[in-house]
C-alpha positions as CSV (number, residue, x, y, z in Angstrom):
1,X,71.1,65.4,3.6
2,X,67.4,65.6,5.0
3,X,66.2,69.1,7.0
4,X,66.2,66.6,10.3
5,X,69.7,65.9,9.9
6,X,70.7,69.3,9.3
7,X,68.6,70.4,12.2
8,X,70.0,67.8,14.4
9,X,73.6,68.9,13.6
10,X,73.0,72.6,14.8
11,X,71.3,71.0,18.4
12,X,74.7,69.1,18.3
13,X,76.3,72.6,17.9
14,X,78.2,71.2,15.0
15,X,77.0,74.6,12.9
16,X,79.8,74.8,10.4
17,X,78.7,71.7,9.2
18,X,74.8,72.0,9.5
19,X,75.8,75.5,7.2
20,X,78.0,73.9,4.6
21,X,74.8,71.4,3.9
22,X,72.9,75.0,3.5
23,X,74.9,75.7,1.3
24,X,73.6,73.6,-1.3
25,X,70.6,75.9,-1.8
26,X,72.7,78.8,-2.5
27,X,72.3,78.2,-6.3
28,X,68.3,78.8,-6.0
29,X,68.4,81.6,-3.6
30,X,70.9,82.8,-6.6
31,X,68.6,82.7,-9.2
32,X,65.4,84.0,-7.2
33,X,67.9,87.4,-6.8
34,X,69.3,87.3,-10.2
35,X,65.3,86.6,-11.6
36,X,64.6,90.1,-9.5
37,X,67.0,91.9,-11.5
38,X,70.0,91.1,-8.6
39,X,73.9,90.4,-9.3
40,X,75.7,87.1,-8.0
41,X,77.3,89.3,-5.5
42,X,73.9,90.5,-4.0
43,X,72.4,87.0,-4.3
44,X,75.4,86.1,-2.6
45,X,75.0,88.9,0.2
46,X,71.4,88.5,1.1
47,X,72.2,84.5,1.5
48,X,74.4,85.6,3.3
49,X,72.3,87.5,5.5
50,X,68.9,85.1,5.3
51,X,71.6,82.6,7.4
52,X,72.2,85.0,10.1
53,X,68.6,85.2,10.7
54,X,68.4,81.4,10.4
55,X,71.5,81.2,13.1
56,X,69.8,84.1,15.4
57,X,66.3,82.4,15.2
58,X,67.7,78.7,15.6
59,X,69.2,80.2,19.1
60,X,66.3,81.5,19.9
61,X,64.5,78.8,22.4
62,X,61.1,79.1,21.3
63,X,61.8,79.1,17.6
64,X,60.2,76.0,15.7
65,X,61.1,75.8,12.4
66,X,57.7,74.9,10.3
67,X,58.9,74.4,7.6
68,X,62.0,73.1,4.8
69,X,65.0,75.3,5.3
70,X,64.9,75.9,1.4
71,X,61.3,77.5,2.1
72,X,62.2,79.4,5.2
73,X,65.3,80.6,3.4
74,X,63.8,81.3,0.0
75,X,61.1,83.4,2.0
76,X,63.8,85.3,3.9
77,X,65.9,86.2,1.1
78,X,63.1,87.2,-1.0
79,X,61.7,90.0,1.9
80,X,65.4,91.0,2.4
81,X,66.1,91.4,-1.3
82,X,62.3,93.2,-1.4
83,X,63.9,95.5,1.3
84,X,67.3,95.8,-0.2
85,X,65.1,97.4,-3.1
86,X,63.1,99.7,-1.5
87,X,66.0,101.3,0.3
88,X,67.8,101.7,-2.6
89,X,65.0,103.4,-4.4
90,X,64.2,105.8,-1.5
91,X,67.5,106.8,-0.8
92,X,68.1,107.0,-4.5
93,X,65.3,109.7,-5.3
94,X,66.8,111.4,-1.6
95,X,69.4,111.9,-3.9
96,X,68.1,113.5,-7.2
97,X,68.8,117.0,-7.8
98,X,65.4,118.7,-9.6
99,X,66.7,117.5,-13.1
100,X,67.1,114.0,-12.3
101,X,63.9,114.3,-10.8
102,X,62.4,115.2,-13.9
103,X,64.3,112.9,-15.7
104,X,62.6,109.8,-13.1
105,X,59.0,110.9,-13.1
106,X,59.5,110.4,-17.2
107,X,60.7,107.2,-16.8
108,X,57.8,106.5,-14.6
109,X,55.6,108.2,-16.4
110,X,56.5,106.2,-19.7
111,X,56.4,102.5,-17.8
112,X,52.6,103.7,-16.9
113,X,52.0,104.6,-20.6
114,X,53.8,101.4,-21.2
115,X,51.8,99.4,-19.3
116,X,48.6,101.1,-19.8
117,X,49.5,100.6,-24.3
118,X,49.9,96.8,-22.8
119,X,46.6,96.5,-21.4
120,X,44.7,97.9,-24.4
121,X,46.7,96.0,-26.6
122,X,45.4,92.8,-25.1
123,X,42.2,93.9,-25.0
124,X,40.0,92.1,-27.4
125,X,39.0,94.1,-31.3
126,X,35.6,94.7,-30.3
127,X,36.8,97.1,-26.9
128,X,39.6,98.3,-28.8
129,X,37.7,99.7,-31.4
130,X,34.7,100.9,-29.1
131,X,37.7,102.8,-26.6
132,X,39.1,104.6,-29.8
133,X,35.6,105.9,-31.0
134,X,34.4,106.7,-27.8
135,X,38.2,108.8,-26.5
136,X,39.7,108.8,-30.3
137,X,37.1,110.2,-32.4
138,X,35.0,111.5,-29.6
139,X,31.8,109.5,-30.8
140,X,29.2,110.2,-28.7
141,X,27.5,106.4,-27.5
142,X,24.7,107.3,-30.1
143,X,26.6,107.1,-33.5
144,X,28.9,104.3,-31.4
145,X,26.2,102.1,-31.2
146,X,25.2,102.6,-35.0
147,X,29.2,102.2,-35.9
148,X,29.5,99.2,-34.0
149,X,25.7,97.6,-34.4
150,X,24.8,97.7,-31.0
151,X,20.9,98.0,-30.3
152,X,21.3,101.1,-28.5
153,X,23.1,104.1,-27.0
154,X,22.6,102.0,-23.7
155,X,24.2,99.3,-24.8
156,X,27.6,100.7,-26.1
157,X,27.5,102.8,-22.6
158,X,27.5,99.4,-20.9
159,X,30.5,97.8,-23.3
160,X,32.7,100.8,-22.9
161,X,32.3,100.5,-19.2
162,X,32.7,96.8,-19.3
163,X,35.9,97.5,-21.9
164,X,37.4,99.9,-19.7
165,X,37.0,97.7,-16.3
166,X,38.8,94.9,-18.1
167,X,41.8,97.3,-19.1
168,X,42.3,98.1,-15.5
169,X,42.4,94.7,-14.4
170,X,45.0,93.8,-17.3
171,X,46.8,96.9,-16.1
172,X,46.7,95.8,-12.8
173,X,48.0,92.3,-13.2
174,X,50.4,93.1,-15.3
175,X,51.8,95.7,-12.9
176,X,51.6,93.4,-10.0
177,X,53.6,90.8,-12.5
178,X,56.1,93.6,-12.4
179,X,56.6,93.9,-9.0
């Protein structure tokens, strides 16, 4: 059944019906949560609550529905599934005694390192090996250049810079990618 016809059945005010057709997108919405890092029983809940927000909206006179309902609800269910995270997370470290505290900045500390070992990793062998003389072996740019076969000092001043800009864009995609 087309988004007309389901829209058509809830003007009728025939909404179990128009919702047992929505129902058929459950099984994406399910594997959107479950890609997050979600259970089938939160997919299940924040479907749940992305058609409450459908019904409340649809009520609503003024509402227009611009686009499919698998869009509108795949965007709702990822913001409520973004939120259900984010509350969790806060009112998990409201929680922590000074230990477990410890114990999280550690674990956040180590996904940085993680991700920052990533980043240099796919890094190409020339800014590899130019990083690790220069914060390694404390090289200074000088016998870098001669190491390496770079014209001059300038020269491997301008690579490391270049080397180390391109480590924090990795870094920052691949922590975005995380998110």
């Amino acid at each position: 059944m087309n988004d007309k016809n389901i829209l058509e059945l809830f003007k009728k005010g025939q909404r179990e019906k128009a919702f047992s057709k929505l129902y058929s997108l459950y099984p994406k919405i399910e594997a959107l949560i479950l890609s997050k890092g979600g259970q089938k029983q939160d997919a299940s809940d924040v479907f749940q609550e992305a058609l409450i927000i459908l019904n409340r909206n649809l009520e609503k006179s003024d509402f227009k529905l611009t686009s499919s309902f698998y869009t509108y609800l795949y965007s709702v269910s990822r913001f409520i599934w973004k939120d259900t995270q984010n509350k969790i997370t806060k009112d998990s470290l409201q929680n922590l005694n000074a230990l477990e505290l410890e114990q999280a900045q550690s674990v956040l500390e180590e996904q940085k390192y993680q991700h920052a070992e990533r980043a240099f990793l796919e890094l190409g062998e020339r800014c590899q090996q130019l990083l690790q003389l220069f914060y390694n072996k404390a090289m200074s740019f000088k016998e870098i250049a001669h190491v390496m076969q770079f014209k001059s000092e300038k020269i491997a001043k301008n690579q490391k810079y270049k080397c180390l800009t391109k480590a924090k864009d990795i870094y920052k995609t691949n922590q975005s990618l995380q998110s």
